[in-house]
C-alpha positions in Angstrom: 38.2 -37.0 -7.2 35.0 -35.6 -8.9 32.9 -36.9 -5.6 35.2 -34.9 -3.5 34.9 -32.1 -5.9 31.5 -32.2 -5.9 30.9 -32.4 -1.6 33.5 -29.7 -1.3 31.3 -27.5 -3.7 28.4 -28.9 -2.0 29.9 -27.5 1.5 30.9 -24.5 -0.1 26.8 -23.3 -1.1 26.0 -24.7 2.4 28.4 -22.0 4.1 27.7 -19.3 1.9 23.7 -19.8 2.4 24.5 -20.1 6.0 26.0 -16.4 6.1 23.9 -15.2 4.0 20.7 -16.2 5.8 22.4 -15.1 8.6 23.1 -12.0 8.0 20.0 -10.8 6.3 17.8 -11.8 9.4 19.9 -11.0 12.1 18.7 -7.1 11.8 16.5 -5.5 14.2 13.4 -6.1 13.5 9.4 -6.1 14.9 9.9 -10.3 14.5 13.1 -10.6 16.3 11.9 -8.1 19.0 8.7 -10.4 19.5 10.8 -13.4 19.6 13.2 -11.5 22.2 10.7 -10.6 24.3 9.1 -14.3 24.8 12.3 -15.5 25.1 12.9 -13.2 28.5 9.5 -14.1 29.3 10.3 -17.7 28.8 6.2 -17.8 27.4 5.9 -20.5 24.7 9.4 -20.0 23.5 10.0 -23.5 21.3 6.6 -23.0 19.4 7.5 -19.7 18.3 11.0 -20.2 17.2 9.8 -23.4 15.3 7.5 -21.3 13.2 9.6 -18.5 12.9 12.3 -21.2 11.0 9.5 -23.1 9.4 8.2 -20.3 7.8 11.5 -18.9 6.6 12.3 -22.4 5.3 9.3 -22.2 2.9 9.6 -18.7 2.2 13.7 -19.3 1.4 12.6 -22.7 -0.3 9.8 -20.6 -2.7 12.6 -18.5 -3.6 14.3 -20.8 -4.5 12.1 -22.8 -7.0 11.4 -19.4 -8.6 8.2 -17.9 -6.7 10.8 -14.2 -6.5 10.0 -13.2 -9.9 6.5 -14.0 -9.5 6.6 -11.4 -6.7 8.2 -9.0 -8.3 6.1 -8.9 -11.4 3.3 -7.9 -9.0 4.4 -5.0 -6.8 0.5 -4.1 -5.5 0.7 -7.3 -3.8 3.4 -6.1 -2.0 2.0 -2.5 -1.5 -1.0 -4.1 -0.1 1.1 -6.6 2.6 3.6 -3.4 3.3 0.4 -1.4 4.8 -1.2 -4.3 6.1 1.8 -4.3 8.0 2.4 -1.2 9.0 -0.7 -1.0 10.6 0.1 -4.0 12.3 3.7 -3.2 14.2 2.3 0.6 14.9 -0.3 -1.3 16.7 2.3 -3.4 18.4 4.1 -0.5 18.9 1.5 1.6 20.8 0.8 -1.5 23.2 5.0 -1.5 24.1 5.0 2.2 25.1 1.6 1.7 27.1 3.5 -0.8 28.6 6.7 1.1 29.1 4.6 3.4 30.6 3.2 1.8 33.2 6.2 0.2 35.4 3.6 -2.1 37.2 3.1 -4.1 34.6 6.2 -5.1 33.6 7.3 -8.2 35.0 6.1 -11.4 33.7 4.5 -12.4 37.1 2.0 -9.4 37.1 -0.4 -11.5 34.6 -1.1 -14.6 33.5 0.6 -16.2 30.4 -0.9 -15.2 27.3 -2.3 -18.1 25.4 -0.5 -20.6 23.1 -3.1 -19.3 20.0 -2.6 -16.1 20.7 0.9 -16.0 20.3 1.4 -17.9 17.6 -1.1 -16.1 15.9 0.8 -12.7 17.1 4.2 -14.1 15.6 2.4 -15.1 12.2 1.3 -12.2 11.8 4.8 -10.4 12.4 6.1 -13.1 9.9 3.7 -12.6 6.7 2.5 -9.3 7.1 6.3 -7.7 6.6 6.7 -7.2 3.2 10.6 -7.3 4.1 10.6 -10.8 4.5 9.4 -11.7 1.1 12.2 -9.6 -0.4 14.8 -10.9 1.7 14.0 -14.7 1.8 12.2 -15.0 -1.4 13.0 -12.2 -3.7 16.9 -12.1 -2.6 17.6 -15.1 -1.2 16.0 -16.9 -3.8 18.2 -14.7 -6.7 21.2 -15.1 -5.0 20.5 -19.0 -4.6 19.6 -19.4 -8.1 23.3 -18.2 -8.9 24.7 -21.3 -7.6 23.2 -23.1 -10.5 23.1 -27.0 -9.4 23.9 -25.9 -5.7 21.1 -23.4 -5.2 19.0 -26.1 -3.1 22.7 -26.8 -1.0 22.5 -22.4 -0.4 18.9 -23.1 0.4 19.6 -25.3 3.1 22.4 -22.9 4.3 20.2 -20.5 4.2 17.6 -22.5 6.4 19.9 -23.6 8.9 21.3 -20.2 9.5 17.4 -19.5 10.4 16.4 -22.0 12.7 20.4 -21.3 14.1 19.3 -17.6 14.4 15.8 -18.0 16.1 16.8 -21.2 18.4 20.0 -18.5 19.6 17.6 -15.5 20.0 14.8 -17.5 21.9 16.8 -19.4 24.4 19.8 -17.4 24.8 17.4 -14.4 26.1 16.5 -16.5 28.9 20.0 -16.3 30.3 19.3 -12.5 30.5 16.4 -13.0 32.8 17.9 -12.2 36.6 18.8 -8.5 34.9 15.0 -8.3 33.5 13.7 -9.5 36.9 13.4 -5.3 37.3 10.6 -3.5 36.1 13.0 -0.8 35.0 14.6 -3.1 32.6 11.3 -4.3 31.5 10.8 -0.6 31.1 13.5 0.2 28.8 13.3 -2.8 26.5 9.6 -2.2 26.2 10.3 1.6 25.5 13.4 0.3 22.5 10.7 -1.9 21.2 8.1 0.9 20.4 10.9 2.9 18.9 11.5 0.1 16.7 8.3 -0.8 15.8 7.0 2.9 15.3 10.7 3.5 13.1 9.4 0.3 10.9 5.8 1.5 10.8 7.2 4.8 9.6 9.4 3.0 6.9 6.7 0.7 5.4 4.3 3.5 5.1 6.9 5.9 3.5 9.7 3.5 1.9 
């Protein structure tokens, strides 16, 4: 009785870190628009997903053993990453509306792949230089996971699945949407929502 008591509770922080995970990183965001757009360009797809997950794993997993209040004790660590960052995506956000700008360039055949490196360095950099990211997986997540008591490593690995679940969804399931992005005028648009996003985020770092 007390082993099915204890797998049911067990199952219970699993779920509930699931959700949670969920629901936290399924927002718009300049790391989910990166990861959308290599998923319709099916570039190097798996290697960004995996360190998308992988890094909210550790990130959820530091929370967890208590690195949150460390953060929060030091707030001009944050203030440093938050314009570090907003640099970064106002950058990225200038380079979508060139590219909305100039239909020509749109589909993925006009140029060659970009490199493996450069990508990987591109989604690192969307991953640790968003302040948001340490608040929501390490700051929040890990307060909320710390609730559970003895079942805060169970909502941990809730939490972590609902990531790599997330990112694998996102990355692959754009592909499917590839015949309607064949157009330049598609590749237009989304290019066009993605500097409004990243310019919107840029704006609310800088002025948050």
């Amino acid at each position: 009785m007390l082993e099915t008591t204890g797998l049911s509770t067990a199952a219970s922080s699993i779920a509930i870190g699931f959700v949670t995970g969920v629901s936290l990183i399924i927002a718009i965001g300049a790391q989910n628009a990166f990861v959308l757009r290599q998923g319709l360009r099916r570039e190097h797809v798996l290697p960004i997903v995996l360190v998308c997950a992988a890094a909210d794993a550790a990130l959820i997993s530091a929370g967890i053993a208590g690195l949150g209040a460390v953060i929060s004790a030091y707030p001009a660590a944050v203030d440093i990453t938050r314009y570090a960052g907003a640099a970064f995506v106002a950058g990225y956000g200038v380079l979508a509306a060139r590219r909305a700008a100039r239909p020509q360039a749109m589909t993925p055949s006009d140029h060659a792949p970009a490199t493996l490196k450069a990508v990987l360095l591109t989604c690192l950099a969307f991953t640790f230089l968003n302040p948001h990211v340490y608040l929501d997986t390490v700051v929040l997540l890990g307060s909320i996971g710390n609730q559970h008591g003895d079942g805060r490593w169970m909502f941990g690995i809730g939490a972590v699945l609902g990531s790599f679940a997330w990112f694998f969804a996102l990355g692959y399931g754009a592909g499917r949407l590839s015949t309607f992005f064949a157009r330049p005028a598609s590749w237009r648009v989304l290019d066009a929502l993605i500097a409004a996003v990243m310019f919107a985020l840029a704006a609310g770092l800088l002025f948050s």
